[in-house]
Backbone bond lengths (Angstrom), bond angles and torsions (degrees), N, CA, C in turn:
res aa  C-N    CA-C-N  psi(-1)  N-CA   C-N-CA  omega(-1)  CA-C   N-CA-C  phi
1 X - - - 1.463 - - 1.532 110.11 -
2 X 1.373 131.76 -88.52 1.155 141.36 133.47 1.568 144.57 -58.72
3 X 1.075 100.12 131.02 1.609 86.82 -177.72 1.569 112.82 -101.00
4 X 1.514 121.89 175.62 0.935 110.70 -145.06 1.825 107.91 -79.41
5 X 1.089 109.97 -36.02 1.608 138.74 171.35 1.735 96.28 -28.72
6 X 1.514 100.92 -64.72 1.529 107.49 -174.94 1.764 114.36 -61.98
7 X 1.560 111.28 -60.70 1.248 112.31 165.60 1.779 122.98 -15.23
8 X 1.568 108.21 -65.54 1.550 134.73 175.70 1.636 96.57 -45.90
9 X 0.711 92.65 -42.16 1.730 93.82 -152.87 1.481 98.59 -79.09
10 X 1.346 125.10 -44.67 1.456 135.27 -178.77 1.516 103.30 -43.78
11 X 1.216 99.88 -65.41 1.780 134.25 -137.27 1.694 86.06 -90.27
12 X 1.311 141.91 -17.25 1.487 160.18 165.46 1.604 92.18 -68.61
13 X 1.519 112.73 -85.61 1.532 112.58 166.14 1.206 119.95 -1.87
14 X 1.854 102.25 -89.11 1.836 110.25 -177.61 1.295 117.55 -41.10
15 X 1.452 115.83 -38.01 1.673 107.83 -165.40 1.477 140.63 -53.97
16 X 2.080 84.58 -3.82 1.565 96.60 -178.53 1.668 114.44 -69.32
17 X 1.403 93.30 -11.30 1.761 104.75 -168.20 1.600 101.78 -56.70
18 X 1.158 108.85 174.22 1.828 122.25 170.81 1.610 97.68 -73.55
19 X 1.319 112.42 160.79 1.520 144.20 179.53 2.223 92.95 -65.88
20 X 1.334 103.63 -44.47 1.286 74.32 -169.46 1.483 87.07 -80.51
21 X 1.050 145.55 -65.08 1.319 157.24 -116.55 1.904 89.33 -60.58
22 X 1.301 113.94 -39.79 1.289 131.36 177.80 1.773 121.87 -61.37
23 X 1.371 83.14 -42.99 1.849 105.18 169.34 1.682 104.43 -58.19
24 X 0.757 85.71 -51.89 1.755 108.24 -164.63 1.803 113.62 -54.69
25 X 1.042 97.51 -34.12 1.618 120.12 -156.45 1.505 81.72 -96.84
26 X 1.117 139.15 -66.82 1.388 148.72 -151.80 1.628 108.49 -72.45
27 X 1.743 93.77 -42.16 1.552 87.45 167.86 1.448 140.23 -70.41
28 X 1.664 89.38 -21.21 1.541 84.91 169.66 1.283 132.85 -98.06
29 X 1.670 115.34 20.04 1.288 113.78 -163.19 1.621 75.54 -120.27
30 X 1.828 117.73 16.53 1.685 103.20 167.11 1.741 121.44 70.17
31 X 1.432 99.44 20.05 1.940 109.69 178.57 1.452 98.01 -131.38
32 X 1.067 140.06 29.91 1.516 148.14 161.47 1.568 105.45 -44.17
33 X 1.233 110.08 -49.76 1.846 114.35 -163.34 1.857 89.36 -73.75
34 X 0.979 146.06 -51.73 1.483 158.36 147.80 1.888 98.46 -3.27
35 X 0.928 96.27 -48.60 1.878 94.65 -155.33 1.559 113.46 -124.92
36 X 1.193 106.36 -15.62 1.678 119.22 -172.20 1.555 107.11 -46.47
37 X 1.581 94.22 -47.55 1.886 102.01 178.68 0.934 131.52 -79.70
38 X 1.301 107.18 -8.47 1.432 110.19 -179.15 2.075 112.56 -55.21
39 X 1.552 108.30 148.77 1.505 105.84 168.37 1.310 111.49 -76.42
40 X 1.247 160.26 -10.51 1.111 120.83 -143.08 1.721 84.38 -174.27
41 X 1.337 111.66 156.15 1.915 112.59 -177.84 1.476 112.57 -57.54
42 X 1.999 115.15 -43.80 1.030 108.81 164.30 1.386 152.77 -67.33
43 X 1.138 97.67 -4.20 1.678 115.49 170.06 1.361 123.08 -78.62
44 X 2.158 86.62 -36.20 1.770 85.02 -173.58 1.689 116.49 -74.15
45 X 1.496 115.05 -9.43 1.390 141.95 -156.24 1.538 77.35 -76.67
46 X 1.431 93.39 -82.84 1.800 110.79 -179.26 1.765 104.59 -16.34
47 X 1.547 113.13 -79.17 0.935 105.85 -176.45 1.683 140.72 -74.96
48 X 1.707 105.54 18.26 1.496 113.75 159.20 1.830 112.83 -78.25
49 X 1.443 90.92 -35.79 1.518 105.12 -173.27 1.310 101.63 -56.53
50 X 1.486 114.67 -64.08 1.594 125.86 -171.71 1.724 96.14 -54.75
51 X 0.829 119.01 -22.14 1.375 99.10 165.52 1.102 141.73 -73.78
52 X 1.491 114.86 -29.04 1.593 134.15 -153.37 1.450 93.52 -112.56
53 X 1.514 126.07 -9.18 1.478 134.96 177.05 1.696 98.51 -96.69
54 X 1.014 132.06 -45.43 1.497 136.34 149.91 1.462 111.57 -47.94
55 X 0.942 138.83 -29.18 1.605 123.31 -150.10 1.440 95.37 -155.10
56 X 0.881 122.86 40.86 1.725 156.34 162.97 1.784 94.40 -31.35
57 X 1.371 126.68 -8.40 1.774 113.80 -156.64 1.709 76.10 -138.48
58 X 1.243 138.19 -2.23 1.706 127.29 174.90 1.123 100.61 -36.90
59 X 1.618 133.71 157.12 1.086 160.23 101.23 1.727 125.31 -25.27
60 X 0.890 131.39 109.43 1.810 138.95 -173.03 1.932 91.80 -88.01
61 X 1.142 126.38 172.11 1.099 158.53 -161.92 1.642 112.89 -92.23
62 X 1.472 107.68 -16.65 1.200 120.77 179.26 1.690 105.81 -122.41
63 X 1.719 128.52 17.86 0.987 145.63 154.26 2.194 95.02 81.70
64 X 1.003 116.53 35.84 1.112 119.84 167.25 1.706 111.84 -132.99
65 X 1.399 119.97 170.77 1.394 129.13 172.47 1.226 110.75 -18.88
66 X 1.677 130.37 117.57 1.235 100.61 176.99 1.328 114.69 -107.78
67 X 1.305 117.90 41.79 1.841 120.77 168.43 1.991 86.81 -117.02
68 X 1.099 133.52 -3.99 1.291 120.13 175.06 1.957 87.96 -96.00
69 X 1.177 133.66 -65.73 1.446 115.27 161.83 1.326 140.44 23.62
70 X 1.508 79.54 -88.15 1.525 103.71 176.21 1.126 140.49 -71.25
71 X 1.769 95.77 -37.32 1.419 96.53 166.12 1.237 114.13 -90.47
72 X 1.343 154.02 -20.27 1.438 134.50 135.27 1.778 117.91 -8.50
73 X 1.232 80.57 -65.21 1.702 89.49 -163.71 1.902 105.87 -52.71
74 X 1.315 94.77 -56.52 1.667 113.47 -174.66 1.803 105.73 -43.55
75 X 1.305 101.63 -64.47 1.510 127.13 161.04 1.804 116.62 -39.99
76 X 0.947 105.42 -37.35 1.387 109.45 -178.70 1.853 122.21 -85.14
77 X 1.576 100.23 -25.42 1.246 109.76 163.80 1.502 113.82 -76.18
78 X 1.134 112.99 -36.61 1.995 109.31 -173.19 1.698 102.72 -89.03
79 X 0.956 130.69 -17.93 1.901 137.27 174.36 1.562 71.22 -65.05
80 X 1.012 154.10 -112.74 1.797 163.66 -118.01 1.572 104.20 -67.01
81 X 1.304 105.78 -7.62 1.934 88.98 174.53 1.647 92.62 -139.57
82 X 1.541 101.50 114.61 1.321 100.70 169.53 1.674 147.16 -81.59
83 X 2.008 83.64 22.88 1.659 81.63 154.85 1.379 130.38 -100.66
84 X 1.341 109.28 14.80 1.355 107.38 143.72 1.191 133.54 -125.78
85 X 1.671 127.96 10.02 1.120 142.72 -174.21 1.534 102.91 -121.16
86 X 1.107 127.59 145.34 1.532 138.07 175.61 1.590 92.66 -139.55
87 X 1.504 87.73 99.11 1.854 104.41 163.11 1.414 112.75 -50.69
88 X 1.604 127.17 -63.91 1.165 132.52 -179.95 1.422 96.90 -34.33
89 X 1.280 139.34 -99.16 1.300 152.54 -164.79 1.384 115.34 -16.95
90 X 1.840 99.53 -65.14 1.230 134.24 -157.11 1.613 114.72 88.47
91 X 1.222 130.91 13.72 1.179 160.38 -146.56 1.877 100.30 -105.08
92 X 1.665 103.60 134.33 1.185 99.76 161.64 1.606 104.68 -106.90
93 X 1.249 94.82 145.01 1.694 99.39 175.72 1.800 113.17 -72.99
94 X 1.387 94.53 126.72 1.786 93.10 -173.07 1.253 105.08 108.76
95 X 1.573 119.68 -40.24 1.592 107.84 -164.58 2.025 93.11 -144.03
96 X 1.189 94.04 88.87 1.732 108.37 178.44 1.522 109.27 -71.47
97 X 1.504 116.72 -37.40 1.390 114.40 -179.84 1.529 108.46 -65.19
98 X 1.635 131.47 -26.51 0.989 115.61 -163.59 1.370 96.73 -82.79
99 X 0.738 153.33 -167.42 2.009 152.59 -127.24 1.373 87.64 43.98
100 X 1.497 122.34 -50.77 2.189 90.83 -155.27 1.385 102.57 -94.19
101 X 1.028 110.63 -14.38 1.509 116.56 -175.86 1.431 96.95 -74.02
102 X 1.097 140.78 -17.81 1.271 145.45 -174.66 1.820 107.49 -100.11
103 X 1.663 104.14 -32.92 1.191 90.41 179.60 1.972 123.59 -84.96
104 X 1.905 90.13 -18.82 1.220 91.45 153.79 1.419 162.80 -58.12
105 X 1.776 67.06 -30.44 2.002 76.17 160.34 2.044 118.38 -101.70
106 X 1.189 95.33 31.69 1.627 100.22 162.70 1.570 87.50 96.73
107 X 1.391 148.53 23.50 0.967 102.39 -176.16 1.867 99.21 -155.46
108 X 1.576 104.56 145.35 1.576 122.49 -179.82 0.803 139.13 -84.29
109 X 1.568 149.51 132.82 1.275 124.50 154.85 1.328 122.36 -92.24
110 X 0.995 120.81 121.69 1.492 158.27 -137.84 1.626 111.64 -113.18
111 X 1.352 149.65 106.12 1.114 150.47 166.72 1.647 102.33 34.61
112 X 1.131 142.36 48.16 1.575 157.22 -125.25 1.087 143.72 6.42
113 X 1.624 89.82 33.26 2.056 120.50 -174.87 1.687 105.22 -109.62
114 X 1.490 103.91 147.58 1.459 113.22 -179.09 2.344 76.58 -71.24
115 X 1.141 86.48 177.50 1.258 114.21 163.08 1.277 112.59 163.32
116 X 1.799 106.51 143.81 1.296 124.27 -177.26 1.566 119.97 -60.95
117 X 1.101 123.85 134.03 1.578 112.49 -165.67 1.975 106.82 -74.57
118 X 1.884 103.85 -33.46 1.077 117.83 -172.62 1.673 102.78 -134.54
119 X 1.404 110.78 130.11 1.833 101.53 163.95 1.235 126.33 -93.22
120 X 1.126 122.71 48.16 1.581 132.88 -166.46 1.715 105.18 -115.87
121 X 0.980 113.03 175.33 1.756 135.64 -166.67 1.844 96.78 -74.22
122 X 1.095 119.20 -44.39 1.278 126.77 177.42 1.406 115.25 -28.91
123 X 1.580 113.99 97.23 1.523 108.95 -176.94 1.719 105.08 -105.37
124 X 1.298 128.79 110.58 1.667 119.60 171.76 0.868 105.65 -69.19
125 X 1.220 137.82 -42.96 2.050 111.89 -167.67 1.846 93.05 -66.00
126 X 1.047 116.46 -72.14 1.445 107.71 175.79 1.580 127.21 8.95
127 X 1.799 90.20 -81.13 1.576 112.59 -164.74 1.768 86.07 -74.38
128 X 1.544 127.97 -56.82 1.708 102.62 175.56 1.163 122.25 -34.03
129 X 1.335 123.53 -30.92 1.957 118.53 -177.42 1.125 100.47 -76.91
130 X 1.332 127.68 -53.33 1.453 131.04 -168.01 1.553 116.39 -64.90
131 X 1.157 123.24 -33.76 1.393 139.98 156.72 1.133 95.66 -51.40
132 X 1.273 138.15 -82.58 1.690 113.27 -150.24 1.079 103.60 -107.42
133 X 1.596 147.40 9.11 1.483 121.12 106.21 1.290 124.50 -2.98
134 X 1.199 115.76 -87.02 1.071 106.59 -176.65 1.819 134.41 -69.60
135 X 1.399 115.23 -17.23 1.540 130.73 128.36 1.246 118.34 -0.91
136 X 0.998 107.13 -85.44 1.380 134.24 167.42 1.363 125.32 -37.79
137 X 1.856 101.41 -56.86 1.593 91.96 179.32 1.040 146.79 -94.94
138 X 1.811 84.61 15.07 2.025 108.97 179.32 1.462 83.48 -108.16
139 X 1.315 147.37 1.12 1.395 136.25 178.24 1.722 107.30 59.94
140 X 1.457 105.79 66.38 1.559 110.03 -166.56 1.716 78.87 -121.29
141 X 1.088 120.88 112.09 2.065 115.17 -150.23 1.562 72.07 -130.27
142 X 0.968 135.76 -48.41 1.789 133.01 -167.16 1.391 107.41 -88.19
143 X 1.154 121.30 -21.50 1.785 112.75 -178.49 2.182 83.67 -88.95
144 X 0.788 117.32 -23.79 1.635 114.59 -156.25 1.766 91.79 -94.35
145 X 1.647 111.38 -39.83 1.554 99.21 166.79 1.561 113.05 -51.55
146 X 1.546 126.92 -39.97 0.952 133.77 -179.62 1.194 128.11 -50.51
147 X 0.949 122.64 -70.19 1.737 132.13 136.51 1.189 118.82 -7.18
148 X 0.977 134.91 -60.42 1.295 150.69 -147.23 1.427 99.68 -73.87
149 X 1.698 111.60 -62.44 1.450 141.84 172.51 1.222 116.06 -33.00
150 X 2.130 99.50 -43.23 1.764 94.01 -172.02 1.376 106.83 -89.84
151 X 1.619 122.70 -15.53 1.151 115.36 -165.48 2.101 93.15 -89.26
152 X 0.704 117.62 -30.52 1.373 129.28 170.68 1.926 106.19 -54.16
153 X 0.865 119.26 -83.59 1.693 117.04 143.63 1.173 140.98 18.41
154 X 1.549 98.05 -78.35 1.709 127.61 162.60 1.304 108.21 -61.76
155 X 1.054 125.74 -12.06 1.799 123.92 -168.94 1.417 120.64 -111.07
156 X 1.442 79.00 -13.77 2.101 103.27 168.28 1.029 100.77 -103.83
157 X 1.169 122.65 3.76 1.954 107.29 -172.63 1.376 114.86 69.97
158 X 1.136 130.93 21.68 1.357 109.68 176.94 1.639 103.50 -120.54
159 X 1.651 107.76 99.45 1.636 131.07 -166.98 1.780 90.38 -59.68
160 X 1.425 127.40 -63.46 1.581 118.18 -155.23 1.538 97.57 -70.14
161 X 1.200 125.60 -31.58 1.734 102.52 174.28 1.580 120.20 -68.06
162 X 1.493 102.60 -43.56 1.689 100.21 175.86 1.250 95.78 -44.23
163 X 0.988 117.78 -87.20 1.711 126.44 -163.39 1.166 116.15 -17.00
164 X 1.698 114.03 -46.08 1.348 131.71 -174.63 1.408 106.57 -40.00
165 X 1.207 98.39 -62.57 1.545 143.58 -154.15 1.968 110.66 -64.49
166 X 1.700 88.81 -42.74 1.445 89.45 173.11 1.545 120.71 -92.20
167 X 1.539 120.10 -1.91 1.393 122.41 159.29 1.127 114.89 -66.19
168 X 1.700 108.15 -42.27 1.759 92.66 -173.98 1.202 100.68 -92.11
169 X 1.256 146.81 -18.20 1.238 132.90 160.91 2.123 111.24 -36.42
170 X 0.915 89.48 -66.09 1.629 101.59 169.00 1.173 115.27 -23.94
171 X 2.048 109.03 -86.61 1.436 101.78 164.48 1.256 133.16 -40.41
172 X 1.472 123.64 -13.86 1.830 109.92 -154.81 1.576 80.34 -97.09
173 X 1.053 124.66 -64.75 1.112 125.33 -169.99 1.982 128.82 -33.35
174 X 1.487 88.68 -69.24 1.774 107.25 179.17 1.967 96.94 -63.81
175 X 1.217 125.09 7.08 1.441 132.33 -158.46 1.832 91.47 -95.10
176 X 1.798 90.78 -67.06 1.280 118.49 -173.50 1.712 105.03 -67.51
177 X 1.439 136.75 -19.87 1.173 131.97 -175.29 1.664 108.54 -79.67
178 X 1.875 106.35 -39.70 1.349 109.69 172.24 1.260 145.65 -84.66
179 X 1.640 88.71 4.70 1.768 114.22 163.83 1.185 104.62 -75.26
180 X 1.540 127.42 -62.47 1.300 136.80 -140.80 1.859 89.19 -81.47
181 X 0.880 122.95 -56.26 1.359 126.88 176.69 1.546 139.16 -43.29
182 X 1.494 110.45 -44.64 1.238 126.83 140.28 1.342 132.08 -107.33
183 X 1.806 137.86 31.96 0.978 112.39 -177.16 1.483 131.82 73.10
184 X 0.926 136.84 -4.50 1.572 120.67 -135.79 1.722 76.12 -146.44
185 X 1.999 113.50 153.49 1.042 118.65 142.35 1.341 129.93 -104.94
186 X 1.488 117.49 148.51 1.731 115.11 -174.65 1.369 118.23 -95.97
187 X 1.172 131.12 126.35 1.483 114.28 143.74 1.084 140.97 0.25
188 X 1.230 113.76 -85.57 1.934 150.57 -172.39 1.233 100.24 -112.11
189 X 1.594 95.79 157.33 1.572 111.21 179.41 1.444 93.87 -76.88
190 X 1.309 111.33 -42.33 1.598 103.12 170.06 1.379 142.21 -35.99
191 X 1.212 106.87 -49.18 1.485 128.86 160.51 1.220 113.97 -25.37
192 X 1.639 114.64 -67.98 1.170 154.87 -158.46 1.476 109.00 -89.15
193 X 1.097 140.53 -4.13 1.159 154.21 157.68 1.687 98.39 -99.76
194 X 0.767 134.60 -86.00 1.411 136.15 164.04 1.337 126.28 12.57
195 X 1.655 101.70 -66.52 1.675 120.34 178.37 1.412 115.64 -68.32
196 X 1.544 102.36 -19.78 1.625 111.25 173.76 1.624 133.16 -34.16
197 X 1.680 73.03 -42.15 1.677 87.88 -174.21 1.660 113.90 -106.11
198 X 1.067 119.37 23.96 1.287 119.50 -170.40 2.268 103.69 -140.70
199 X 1.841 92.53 -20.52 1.564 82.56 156.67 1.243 149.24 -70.54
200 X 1.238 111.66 170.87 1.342 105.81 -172.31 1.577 110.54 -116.70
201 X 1.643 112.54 98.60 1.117 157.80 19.15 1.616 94.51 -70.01
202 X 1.329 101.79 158.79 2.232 116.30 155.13 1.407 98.75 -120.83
203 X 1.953 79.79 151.92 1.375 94.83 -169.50 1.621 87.47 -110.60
204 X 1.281 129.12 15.15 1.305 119.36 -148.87 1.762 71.63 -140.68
205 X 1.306 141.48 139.75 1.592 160.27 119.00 1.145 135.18 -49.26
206 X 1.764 115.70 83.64 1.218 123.35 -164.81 1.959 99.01 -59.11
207 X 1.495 108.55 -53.09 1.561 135.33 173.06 1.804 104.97 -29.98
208 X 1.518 101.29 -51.14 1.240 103.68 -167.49 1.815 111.58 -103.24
209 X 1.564 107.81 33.43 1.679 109.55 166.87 1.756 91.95 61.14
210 X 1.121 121.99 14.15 1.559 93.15 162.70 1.479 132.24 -97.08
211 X 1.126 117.83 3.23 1.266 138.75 162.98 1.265 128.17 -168.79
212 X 1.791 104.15 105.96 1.783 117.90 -155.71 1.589 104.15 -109.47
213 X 1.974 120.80 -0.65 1.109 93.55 168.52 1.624 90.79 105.19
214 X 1.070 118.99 -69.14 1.704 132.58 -153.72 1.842 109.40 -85.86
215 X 1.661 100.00 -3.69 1.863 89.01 -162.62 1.084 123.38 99.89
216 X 1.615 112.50 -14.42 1.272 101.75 -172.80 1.220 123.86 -122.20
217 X 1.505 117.18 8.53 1.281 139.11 155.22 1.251 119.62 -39.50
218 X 1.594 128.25 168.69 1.345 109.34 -161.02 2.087 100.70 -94.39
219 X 1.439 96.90 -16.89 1.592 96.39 177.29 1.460 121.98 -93.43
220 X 1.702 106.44 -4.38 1.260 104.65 167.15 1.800 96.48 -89.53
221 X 1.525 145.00 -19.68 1.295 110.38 179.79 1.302 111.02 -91.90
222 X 1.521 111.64 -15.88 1.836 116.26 172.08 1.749 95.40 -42.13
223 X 1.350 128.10 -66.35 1.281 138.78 -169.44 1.478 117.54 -57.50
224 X 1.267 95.16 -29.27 1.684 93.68 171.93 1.690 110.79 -87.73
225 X 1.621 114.84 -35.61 1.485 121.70 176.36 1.506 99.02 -50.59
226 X 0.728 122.81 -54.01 1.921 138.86 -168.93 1.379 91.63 -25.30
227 X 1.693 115.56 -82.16 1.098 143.81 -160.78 1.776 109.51 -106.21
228 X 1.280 126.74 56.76 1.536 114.37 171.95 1.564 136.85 -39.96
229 X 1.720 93.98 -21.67 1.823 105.54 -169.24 1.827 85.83 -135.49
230 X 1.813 98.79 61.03 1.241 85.87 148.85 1.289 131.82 93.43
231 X 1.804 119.87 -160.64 1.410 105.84 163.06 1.328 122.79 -91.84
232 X 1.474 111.45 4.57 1.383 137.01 -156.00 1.689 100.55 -95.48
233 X 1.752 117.72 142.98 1.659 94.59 -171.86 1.076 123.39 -72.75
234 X 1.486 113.94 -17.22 1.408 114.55 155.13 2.034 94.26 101.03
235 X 1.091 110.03 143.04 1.949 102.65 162.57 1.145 113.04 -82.11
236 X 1.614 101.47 156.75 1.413 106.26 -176.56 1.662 90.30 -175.87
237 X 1.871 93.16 173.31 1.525 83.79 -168.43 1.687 105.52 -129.21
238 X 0.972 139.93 -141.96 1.339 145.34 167.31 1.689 113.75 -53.66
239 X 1.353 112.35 -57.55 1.241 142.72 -168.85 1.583 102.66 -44.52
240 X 1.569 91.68 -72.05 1.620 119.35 -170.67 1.270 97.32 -78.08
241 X 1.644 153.56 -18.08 1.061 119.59 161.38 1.641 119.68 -90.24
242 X 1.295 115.58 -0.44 1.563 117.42 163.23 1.752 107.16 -87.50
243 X 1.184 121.80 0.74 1.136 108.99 178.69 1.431 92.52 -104.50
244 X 1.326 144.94 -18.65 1.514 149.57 157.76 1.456 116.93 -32.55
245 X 1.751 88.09 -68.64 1.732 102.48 -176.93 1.133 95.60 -62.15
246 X 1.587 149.55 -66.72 1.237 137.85 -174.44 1.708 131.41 -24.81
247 X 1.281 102.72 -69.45 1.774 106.68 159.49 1.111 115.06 -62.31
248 X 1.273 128.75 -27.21 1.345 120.32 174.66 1.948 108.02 -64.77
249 X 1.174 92.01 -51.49 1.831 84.29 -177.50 1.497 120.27 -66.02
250 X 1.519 121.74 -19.15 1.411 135.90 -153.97 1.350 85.12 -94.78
251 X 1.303 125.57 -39.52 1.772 121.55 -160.74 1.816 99.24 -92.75
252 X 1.398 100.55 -64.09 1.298 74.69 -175.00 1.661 131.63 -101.08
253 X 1.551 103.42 35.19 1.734 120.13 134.33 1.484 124.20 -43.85
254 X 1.417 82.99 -55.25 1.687 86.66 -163.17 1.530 102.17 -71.24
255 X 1.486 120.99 -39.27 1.633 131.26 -169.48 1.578 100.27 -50.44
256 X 1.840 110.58 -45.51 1.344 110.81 -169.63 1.479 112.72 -68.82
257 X 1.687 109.60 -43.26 1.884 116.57 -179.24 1.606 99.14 -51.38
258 X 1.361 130.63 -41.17 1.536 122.86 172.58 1.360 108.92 -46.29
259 X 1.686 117.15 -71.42 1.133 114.01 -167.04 1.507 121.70 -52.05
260 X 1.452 107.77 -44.13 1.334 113.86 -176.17 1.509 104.02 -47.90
261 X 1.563 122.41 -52.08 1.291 125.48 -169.02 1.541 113.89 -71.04
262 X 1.531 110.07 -16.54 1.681 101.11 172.48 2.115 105.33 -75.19
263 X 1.230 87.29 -46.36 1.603 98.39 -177.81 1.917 120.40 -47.87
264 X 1.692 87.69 -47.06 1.577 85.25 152.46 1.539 136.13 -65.21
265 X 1.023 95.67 -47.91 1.840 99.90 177.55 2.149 108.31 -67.80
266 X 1.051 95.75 -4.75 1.332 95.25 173.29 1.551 103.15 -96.96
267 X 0.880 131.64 -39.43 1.326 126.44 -168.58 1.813 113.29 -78.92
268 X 1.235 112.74 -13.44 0.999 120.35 167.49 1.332 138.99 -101.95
């Protein structure tokens, strides 16, 4: 639902409120024993978050998510006073990253309503864990610095470095998958994208139009979408670089759940 970055940042926000006003709010969403002890407003903030990052499956008061709840609600009081909200922008004052951190996890502010960007099964914080999970457990530490960089990037606003960031993420990665797979070193990322679909296992589906050879496969236009103008980062804006990271995580999720599953069946 939320990730944790956003949570912090929310629950940082509220803390400007009064001690009761904080009491108050907490008690009725039934996490009072959570925060009661806390010293100080920011701790107790801290420790609503640490809750709702723990307990990720709560129930809210209105029988839905209750870290989507709250932060609606929380969110819905500071959108209405614009000394901390700048409509123009979409910007909270104090906390500039939150808009993307919000848009990263699927979601808008909308005529001064949260709203879901997409209503589908598609969870990003999810598939981000599961992604570098598995990062991690092939020890892919430089394609995952990479990553890291663009999603780091996107959260500063700066669209031509993400972008940067998620091409070579791309190459390093599908680079390192077609080493380990056949042995062999490549030239070009091309190369190495190439052999994808012709190894033995592929991570790439000649059967399923994902790589025909011609460009027009679905991982030769992912590779061209990446980069439209080239080797150059090309402009782009908020929009188009969250729609980047998006295919970027959806495609090569699935590339990694292959590999992982050849790597298992090999080891056994």
């Amino acid at each position: 639902m939320f990730s944790r970055a956003t949570l912090v940042d929310v629950f940082s926000l509220f803390s400007n409120q009064s001690h009761s006003a904080l009491d108050k709010f907490f008690f009725k969403y039934g996490i009072e024993e959570y925060t009661i002890s806390a010293s100080n407003k920011e701790n107790k903030a801290l420790a609503a978050a640490r809750y709702l990052i723990d307990n990720p499956d709560s129930k809210g008061i209105l029988g839905g998510n209750m870290a989507y709840e709250m932060v609606e609600e929380i969110l819905g009081f500071y959108i209405e006073n614009e000394y901390y909200y700048d409509r123009e922008s979409g910007e909270f004052n104090g906390y500039p990253k939150l808009k993307r951190l919000l848009l990263k996890d699927g979601i808008e502010i909308r005529d001064g309503q949260l709203v879901r960007m997409v209503d589908s099964t598609i969870n990003y914080v999810e598939n981000e864990s599961l992604l570098l999970k598995l990062l991690d457990k092939y020890n892919l530490s430089t394609a995952k610095g990479h990553y890291t960089q663009a999603v780091n990037a996107f959260t500063r606003g700066e669209w031509a470095a993400c972008n940067s960031q998620i091409r070579t993420f791309v190459e390093e990665i599908l680079s390192k998958l077609a080493e380990d797979v056949t042995g062999n070193k490549y030239r070009t990322s091309h190369e190495a994208r190439t052999v994808l679909s012709q190894s033995s296992p592929k991570l790439f589906y000649p059967e399923l139009n994902e790589w025909l050879g011609n460009g027009t496969g679905y991982f030769e236009t992912f590779w061209k979408r990446l980069h439209p103008q080239g080797s150059h980062p090309g402009l782009s804006s908020e929009n188009d670089s969250m729609f980047r990271l998006n295919i970027l995580q959806i495609s090569i999720l699935e590339v990694m759940r292959r590999y992982d599953d050849y790597k298992t069946e090999s080891n056994n």
